[in-house]
Every structure is written in C-alpha cells, then in structure tokens.
N, C-alpha and C positions, 0 to 999 in steps of 0.2 A: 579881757581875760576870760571873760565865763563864755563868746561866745568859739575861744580856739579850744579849751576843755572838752567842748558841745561835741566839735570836730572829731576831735581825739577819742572821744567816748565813741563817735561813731564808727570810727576807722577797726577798731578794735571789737564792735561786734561784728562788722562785718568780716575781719578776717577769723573770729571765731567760727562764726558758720560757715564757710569755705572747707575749713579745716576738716568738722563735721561731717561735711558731703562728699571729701576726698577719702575719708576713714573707711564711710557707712560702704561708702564704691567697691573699695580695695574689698570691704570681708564681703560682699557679694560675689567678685570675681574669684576670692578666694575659695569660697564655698563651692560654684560653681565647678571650678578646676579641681577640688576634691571627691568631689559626687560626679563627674567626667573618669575622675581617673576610677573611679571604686567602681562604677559601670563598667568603664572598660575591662578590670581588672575580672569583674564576674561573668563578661563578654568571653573571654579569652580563658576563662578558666574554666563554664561549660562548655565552649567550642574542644580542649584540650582531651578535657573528660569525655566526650563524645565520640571524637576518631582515633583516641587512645581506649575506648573500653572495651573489652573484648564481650561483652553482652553485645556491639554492634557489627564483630565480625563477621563476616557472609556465611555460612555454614550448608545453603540449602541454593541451588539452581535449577529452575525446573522451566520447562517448556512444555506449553498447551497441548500441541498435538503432533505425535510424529509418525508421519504417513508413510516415513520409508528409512534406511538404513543409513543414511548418510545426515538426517537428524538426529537421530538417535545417537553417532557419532558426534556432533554437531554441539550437544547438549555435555555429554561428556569431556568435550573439549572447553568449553564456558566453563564448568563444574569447577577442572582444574587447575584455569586460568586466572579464575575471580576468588573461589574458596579461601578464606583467611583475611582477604581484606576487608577493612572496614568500608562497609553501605553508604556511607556519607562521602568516602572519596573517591569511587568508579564515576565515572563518565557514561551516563545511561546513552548519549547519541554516540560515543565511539563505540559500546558495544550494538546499537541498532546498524550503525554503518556497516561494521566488522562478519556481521552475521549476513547481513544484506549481501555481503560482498563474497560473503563465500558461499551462501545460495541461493543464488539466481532464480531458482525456481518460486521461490518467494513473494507476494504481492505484497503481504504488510507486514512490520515486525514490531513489535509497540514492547519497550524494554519496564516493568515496575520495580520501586522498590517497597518489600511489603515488611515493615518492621519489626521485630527488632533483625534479624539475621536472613531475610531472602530475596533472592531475584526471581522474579517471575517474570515469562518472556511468553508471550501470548503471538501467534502468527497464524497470517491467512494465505495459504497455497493457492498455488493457481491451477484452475483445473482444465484440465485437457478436454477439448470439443468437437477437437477434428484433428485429422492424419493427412498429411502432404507425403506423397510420394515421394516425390527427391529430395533431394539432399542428405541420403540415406537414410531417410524414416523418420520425419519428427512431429509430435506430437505439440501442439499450440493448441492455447486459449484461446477466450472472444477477443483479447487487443490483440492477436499478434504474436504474442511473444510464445516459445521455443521452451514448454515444458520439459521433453525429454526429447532424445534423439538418438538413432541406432536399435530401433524398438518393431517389431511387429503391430500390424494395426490389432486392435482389441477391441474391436467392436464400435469404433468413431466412422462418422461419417468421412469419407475419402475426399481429401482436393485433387482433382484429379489439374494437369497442364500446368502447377506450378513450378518455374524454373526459375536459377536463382546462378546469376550472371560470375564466373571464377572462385567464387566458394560460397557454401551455403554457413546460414548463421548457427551461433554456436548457443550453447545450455545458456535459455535465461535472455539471450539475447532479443530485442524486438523485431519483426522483420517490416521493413518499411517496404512494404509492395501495395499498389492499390487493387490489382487485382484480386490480392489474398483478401483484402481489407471488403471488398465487396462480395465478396464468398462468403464471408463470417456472417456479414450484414443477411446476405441471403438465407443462410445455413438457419442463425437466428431466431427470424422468421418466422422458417418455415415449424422448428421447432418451437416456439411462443403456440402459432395456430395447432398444436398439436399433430403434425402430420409423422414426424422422422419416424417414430416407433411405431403410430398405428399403422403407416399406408408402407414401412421396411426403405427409406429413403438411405440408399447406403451410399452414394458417391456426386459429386458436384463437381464436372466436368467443365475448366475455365480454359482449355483450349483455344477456344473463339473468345478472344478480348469481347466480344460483343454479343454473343450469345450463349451464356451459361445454362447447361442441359444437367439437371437433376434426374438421377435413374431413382422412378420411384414405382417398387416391387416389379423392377426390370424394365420399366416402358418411361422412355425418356421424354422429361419436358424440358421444351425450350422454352427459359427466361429471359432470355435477350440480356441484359445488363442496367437495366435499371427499372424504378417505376416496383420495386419490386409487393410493396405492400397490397396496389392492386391485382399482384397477377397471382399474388398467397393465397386471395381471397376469391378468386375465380376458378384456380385450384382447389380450393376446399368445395364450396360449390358441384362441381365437377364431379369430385370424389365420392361428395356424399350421393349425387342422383342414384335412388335406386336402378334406373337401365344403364348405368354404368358398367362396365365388366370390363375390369383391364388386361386381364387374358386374351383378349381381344381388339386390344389397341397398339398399331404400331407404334405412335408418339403422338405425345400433344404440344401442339403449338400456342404459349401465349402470348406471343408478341404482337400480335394485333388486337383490335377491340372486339372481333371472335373470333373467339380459339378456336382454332381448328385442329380437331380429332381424327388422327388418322388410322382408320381399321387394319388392318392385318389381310 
C-alpha cells in the first residue's frame, strides 16, 4: 500500500509541472503576439502619419544647372508633375530615367530627396569638343555622343570626312564609328599637350582612314592613324624649336621616325 501511494504521489507532481510549463509558454507567446501587434500597430501608424502629413509634401523642385532653354523648361515640367506629393512616395529612379529620357544631352542625373518638402536634381552635361560636318552640323563630346545638331560651328575643332551611312544620328544619340572614336582620341591629345589654342589647331581631317592631317595655324600635319601619343610629342618638339616658322612650311609629316618638314 505505501509503495502505490509513493507512485500516485508521483504521477501527480509530475503532471503538476507539465501544467506549469504549458501556462508559463502560452503567456510568453501571449505577450509576444501583444508586443508584435503594438509594434506593428505603431509601425503602420508612423508609416500613415508620414505619407499622409502635409509637412512632407513636395513643395520645392529645383535643378543644379540650366545651360539652356529646354531645361529650364525641363524643370518647370517636374515642378508640376511632383509638386503636392508626398517625398516618401516618388520614385527617385523613375524620375532619373524620365529626365534621362527626355534629355539626351545629359551625362548624369542624380535625383535627392532633401527633407522635409524638396527635390533636388543635380546633372552633369555633356560638353561639346568637336563639330562634324555632316549630318547637318553636330556638335559631340569626348565619347561620341551627339550634343546638339543643326548648329554652326562655334569655335570647335572641325572633324573633317566624317560620313554616316542612310541617316546620321540623332540629339543625344552615341555614334559608333571608329574613325570618329580615333579623331577624339587624337583631338585629345593634342589638347592635354596644350597645342589646339596655342598653335590655332582648327580641323582634323579623317579622309584617309589612315592618315589623319591636323591643320595647325594652316600647315597640315600628317598623323597617319595611330601611335598617336608619340607623334603629339614630336609635334610639340617641332613647335617649340626656336628655327621653326611655320609660315614657311608646307606640311609636316609624322609618320615616320623622322618627320619630315616640307618648306614652301
């Protein structure tokens, strides 16, 4: 008899502590899932407060720099496109794409938001370096690409023999030619070594796939088409000899390993 009482005593603390441990459980996950939902609940009530407060509506659009009229346009159209929405719900890459896409002339566009109410849109232009005669006058950069087009030269160095096969490229567009691409390369250059303004370097002549004639202060050098860095530097050279007088040179030739100076 005392030793099934023993048993029964047993059985009975242990389902007491079972009990215990199922309790303690429950108000833990209880707790848990109350302090979840109160998080949540203050989650979703600053997120609410936020693109609902009108202290965070857009009120102000402003762009860095506007070098010409159709930014300026540009800017006034963001203005009052985005004005009145709330900052937290624009889409900073759809308005970088949107502007990207409606001016071409554009290198970079980097969209902020500056809080509590503005956009600031900071962009980097691309600047014109040379003038291609055909394709009705356009104005590119060092990659390539198609600043402006239908424009007088103004003072850029001339590609002269570029041709551009059933239509030439349009505003913004890049032009995949390698001869253009080794004209730049050269143009460059010869601008790094300081020559285009001092020595009046106005036109680069790519004619000859193979030999590129730079008219400099009238008297044409032949660059042949590659190799270009030593034949800059042979050039300069050249230039600086005090018995130099280029009034008195027909052309110079660098494509060999001596130039040859041709007098008048």
């Amino acid at each position: 008899m005392a030793k099934k009482k023993s048993r029964s005593s047993g059985r009975k603390k242990s389902f007491g502590g079972g009990s215990f441990s199922r309790i303690f459980t429950n108000k833990i996950f209880i707790s848990m899932a109350a302090l979840f939902l109160i998080l949540g609940g203050i989650f979703f009530g600053i997120k609410y407060l936020f693109l609902s407060s009108e202290f965070f509506a857009i009120k102000e659009v402003s762009m860095s720099k506007q070098t010409d009229g159709s930014l300026a346009q540009e800017e006034a159209k963001l203005r009052k496109e985005f004005s009145g929405l709330n900052i937290f719900s624009v889409d900073l890459r759809m308005i970088k794409a949107k502007i990207m896409d409606r001016q071409p002339q554009l290198r970079k566009v980097e969209v902020l938001r500056v809080f509590p109410n503005k956009l600031e849109i900071n962009i980097i232009t691309r600047d014109g370096v040379a003038y291609v005669e055909s394709g009705g006058g356009l104005v590119v950069d060092h990659e390539g690409s198609v600043v402006s087009k239908g424009e007088k030269n103004r003072g850029l160095v001339t590609l002269k023999g570029i041709s551009f096969f059933l239509k030439a490229p349009g505003w913004g567009e890049k032009i995949e030619n390698d001869t253009l691409m080794k004209a730049l390369v050269l143009l460059d250059g010869l601008e790094k070594a300081g020559l285009v303004k001092k020595y009046k370097i106005t036109s680069i002549d790519v004619t000859d796939r193979n030999n590129f004639v730079a008219s400099c202060s009238g008297v044409g050098v032949k660059m042949g088409s590659d190799d270009f860095a030593w034949k800059i530097s042979r050039l300069s050279e050249i230039l600086r000899d005090p018995n130099i007088d280029l009034t008195d040179i027909n052309y110079i030739d660098l494509r060999f390993e001596n130039a040859v100076i041709s007098p008048k």
